[in-house]
C-alpha positions in Angstrom: 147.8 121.1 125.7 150.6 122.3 128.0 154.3 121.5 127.9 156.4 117.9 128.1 157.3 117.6 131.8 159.8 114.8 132.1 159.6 115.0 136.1 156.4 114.3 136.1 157.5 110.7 134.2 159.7 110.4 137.0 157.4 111.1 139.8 154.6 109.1 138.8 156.7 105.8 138.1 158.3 106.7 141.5 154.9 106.3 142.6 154.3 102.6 141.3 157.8 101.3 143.0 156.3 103.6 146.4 153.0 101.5 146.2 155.2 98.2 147.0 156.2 99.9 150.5 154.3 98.3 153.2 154.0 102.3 155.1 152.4 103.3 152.1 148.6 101.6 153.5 149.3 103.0 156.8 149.8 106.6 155.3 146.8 106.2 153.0 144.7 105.0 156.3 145.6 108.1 158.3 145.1 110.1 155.6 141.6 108.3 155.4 140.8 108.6 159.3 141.9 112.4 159.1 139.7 113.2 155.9 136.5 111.2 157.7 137.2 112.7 161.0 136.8 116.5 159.6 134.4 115.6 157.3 132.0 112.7 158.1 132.3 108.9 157.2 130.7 108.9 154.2 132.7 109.2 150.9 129.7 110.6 148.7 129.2 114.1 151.3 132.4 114.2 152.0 135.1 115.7 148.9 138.2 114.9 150.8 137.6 111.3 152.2 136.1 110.2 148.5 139.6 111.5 147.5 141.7 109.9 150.3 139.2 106.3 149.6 140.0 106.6 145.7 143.8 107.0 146.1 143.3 103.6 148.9 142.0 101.7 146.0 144.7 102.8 143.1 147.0 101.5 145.3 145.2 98.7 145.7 144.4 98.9 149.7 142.1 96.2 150.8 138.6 97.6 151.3 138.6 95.9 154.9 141.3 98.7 155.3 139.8 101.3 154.0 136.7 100.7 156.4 138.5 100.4 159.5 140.2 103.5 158.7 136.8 105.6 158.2 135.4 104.1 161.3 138.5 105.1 163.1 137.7 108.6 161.7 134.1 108.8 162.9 134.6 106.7 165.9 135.5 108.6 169.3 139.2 106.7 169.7 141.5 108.7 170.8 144.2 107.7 168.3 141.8 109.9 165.9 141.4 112.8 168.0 145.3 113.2 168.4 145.6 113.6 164.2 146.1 116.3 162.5 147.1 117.4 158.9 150.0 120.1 158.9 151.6 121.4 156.0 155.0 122.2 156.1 157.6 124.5 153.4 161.0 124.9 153.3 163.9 125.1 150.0 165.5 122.4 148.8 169.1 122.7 147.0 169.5 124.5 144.5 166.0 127.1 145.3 163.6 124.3 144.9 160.8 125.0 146.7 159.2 122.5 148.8 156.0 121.1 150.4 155.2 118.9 152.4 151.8 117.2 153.5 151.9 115.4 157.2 149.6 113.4 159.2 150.6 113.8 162.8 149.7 113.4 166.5 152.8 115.4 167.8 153.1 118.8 166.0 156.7 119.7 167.5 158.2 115.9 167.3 157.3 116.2 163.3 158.1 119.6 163.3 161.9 118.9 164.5 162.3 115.4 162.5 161.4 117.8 159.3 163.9 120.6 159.9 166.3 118.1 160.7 165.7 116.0 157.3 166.0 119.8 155.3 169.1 120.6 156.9 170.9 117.4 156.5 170.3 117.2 152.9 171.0 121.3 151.8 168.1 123.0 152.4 166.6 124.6 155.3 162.6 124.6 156.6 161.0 127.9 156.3 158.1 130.0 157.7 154.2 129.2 156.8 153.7 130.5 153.5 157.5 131.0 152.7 156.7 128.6 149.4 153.3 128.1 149.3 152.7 130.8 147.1 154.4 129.2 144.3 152.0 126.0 144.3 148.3 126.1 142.9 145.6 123.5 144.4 144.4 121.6 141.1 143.0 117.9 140.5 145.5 115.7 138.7 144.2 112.6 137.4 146.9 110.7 135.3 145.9 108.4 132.4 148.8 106.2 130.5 150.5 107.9 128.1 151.8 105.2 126.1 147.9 103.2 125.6 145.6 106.7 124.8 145.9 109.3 122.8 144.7 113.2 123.1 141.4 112.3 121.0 140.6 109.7 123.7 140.8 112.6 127.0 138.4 114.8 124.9 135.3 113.8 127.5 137.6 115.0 130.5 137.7 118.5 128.7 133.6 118.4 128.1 133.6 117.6 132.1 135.5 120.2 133.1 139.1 119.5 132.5 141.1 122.5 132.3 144.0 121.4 131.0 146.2 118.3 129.9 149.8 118.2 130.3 151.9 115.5 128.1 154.7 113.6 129.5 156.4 110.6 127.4 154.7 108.1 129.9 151.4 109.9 131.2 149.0 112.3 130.6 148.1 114.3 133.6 144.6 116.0 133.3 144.0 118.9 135.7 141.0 120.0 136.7 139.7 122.6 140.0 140.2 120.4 143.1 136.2 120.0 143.2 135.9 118.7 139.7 138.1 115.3 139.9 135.8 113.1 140.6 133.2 114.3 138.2 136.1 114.4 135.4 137.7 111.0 136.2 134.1 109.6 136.6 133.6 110.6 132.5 137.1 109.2 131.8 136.2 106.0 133.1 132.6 106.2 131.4 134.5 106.2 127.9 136.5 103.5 129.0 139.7 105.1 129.6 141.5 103.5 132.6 142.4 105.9 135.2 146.2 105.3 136.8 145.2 107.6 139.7 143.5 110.5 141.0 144.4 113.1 143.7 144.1 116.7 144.8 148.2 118.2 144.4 150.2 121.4 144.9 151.1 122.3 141.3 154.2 124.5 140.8 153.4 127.9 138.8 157.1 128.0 137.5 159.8 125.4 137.8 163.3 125.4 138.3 165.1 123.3 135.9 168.2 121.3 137.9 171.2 119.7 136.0 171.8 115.8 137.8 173.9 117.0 140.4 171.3 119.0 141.4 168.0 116.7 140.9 169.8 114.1 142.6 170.5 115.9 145.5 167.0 117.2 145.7 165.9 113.5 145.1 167.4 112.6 148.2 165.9 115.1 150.3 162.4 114.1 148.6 162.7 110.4 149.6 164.1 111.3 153.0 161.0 113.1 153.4 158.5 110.7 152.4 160.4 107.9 154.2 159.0 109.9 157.6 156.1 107.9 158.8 154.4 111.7 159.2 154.3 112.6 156.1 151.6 112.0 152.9 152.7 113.9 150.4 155.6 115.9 148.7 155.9 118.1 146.5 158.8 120.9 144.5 159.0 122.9 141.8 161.6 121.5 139.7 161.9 120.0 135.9 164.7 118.1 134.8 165.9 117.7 131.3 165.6 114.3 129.1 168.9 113.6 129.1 169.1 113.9 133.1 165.9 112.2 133.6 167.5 109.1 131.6 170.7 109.4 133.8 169.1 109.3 137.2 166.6 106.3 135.7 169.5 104.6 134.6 
């Protein structure tokens, strides 16, 4: 069992006010037609859409949604062919590193609005693989912290689980990227309800921020994910209890 991280409490009930957004569907359908377009419309052959299609229906997309966007994907329009993932890494304040996932069909208009979002909150974009060597690939599939116990994640470990990190609020099970399914699938099996599932960029070490700090680097986060571009964020930095009850609060 790995260590308590309180930004991971933070993160993932940032994700459940997130899921009210009404961009949140029309990031999860690119992120469908992308994933279907490199891969094939058919969830069971295809890792990364049967990733993209689970994460549609924890946030409770509409299926009709989630089958336009496949057809999109493996249809010949135009709109499709113009998409393209792009990952892009930069510092936030304070060293934090930073990565972010994007959906785009303009490479340089992205690429501008992102250094301009880093330098207007303290940090500054970097070079390709300026952070991404900080991050490791790895399944997370998070389970409520507050309703199951260790003893009732023990069939994630006999699937494959590698590891289970505690928070107060959630359990985060982490597996190799092609093993989430297969572990969430056993989860599920033994009746344990499943928050979500998704492939994430997992910091090796972390930098731990007082509030001044996390709140700056908050703000760059959410003006981040408030691009219509970008899918997914993530950084390298813990916060204490204490300032994880201040910034709730």
């Amino acid at each position: 069992m790995a260590g308590h991280s309180k930004w991971a409490g933070i993160k993932h009930k940032k994700a459940i006010v997130d899921a009210r957004r009404g961009k949140l569907f029309t990031k999860l359908a690119r992120a469908i037609t992308v994933a279907a377009k490199e891969g094939g419309g058919d969830p069971d052959g295809n890792p990364a859409l049967g990733l993209a299609v689970q994460k549609a229906k924890d946030a409770s997309m509409p299926k009709d949604n989630i089958e336009r966007a496949i057809a999109k994907g493996t249809g010949a329009g135009a709109d499709a062919d113009a998409l393209e993932t792009v990952v892009y890494e930069g510092y936030g304040p304070g060293g934090v590193a930073v990565l972010v996932e994007a959906v785009t069909d303009n490479r340089n208009r992205t690429g501008a609005e992102m250094r301009h979002v880093f330098s207007k909150h303290g940090g500054n974009l970097g070079e390709p693989g300026s952070v991404s060597y900080l991050f490791d690939k790895k399944g997370t599939i998070v389970v409520d912290g507050g309703r199951y116990g260790e003893d009732d994640l023990l069939p994630a470990v006999e699937a494959g689980a590698e590891d289970i990190v505690a928070d107060d609020d959630v359990f985060e099970v982490l597996t190799e990227p092609s093993d989430v399914a297969a572990v969430r699938a056993a989860l599920e099996e033994a009746g344990v309800e499943v928050r979500s599932s998704e492939v994430a960029q997992r910091p090796k070490t972390s930098v731990e921020l007082d509030e001044d700090g996390a709140r700056k680097v908050l703000k760059l986060l959410d003006a981040l994910e408030d691009n219509d571009d970008v899918d997914t964020v993530h950084a390298n930095f813990d916060v204490s209890a204490d300032v994880m009850e201040a910034i709730a609060g």
